[in-house]
Every structure is written in C-alpha cells, then in structure tokens.
N, C-alpha and C positions, 0 to 999 in steps of 0.2 A: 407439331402444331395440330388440333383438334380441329376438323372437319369443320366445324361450325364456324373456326376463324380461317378458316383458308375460304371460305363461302363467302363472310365480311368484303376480306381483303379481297377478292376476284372479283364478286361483286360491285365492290367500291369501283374497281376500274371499269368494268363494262357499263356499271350507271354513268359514270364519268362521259362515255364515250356513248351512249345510247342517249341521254339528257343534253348534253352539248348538240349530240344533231336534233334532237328535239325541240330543243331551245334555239337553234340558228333556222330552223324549218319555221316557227312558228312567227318567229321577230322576221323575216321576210314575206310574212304574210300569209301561207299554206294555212290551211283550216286546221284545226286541233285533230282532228279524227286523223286525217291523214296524214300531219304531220308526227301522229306519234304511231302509227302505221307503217311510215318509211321509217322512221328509227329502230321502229320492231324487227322488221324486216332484215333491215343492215346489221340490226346486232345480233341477229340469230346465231349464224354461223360461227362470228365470233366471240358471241358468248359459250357455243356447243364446244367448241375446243376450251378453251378456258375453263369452263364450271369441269369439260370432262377428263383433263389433264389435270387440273392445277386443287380442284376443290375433291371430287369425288377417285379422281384418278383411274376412270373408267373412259378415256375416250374411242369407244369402238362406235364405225360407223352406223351399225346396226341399229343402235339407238337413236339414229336422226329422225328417223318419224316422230316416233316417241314427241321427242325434245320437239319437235316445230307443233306436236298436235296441242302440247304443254304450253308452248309459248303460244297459241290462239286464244287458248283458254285465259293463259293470262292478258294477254289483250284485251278481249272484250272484259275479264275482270276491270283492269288497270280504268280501260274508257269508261264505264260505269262509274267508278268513283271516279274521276276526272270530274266526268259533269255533275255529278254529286256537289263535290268539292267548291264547284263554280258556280252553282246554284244556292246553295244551304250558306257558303262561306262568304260570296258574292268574291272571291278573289280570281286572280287572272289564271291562264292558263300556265304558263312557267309556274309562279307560285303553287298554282290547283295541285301540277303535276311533281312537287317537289315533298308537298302535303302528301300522296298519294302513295310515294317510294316507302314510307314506313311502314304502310300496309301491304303493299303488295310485295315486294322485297322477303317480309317472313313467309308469304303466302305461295312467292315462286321458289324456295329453297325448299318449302315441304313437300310441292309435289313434284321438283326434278327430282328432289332424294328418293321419294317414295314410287314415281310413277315413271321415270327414265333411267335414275342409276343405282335402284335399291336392287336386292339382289333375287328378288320376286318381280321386277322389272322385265 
C-alpha cells in the first residue's frame, strides 16, 4: 500500500475521532475556536503515533516537537478557514469545519511528510 493511501486510511480514522470531539464540543455549546482546540489537542498524540507507525512508519519520539510545532501551524491554518467558511459560506460551524477537512487534510499530509517524517526532517 502506497504511502499516500495509508495517510487516506489513518487519517480517515483520526478525522473520525478529532471531528466527533469536535462536533460533540461544539453542539454542547464551547466556542468554535476552542472547541476545535481541544480536539486539536486530544488528537495530537494520537494522531503522532498513527500517522508515525501506520502511514510514514517513522514513529520516533524525537520527532514530537516537530509534529506538535506542525499541528499549531495547522491550527491556526484549519481556524482561518473555519471562519472563512462561516463568513463567505454563511454555514455553521460542523458544516464550516467539515468544508474545511478537504483543504486542510492535503495541507497537513504535506508538511508532516515534508517537515516531521521526510528524511531531511
């Protein structure tokens, strides 16, 4: 299986499981920012083992900075279109944030490959 579809498929689970607390944080009523903040958060860890066994099959610790400096970056990306999305689209924030996964999704694969587990990494 080509790197690219073990990223799909790992991916698919950790949005699964980042999106669902996202989506249960946001329908209790937490603010958008923060509710996709704590999802960020909670899926870090378990997205760094996943993406770094299962997709790149580089999981050494070494690289958790890295991978948490990566996943800030994608944050404030992700949040920027969020309210983009919510603004220009007028839709809600689940919807915003589900808009959002197709851009940011290729956006976070190219820079864990290139900027946590490429081999100039």
């Amino acid at each position: 299986m080509s790197e690219v579809a073990r990223f799909v498929l790992t991916g698919a689970l950790n949005t699964l499981v980042g999106f669902g607390i996202y989506t249960a944080l946001v329908l209790v009523g937490l603010d958008v920012a923060l509710a996709l903040l704590a999802a960020t958060v909670l899926g870090v860890l378990f997205n760094f083992f996943s993406f770094g066994r299962i997709t790149f099959r580089r999981p050494a610790m070494d690289r958790l900075p890295r991978f948490v400096a990566i996943y800030a970056v994608i944050y404030v990306f992700n949040l920027a279109l969020l309210w983009g999305a919510q603004r220009t689209l007028g839709v809600g924030p689940v919807v915003g944030q589900f808009l959002c996964l197709f851009v940011v999704a290729p956006a976070a694969y190219l820079l864990l490959k290139h900027k946590v587990y490429g081999d100039s990494a």
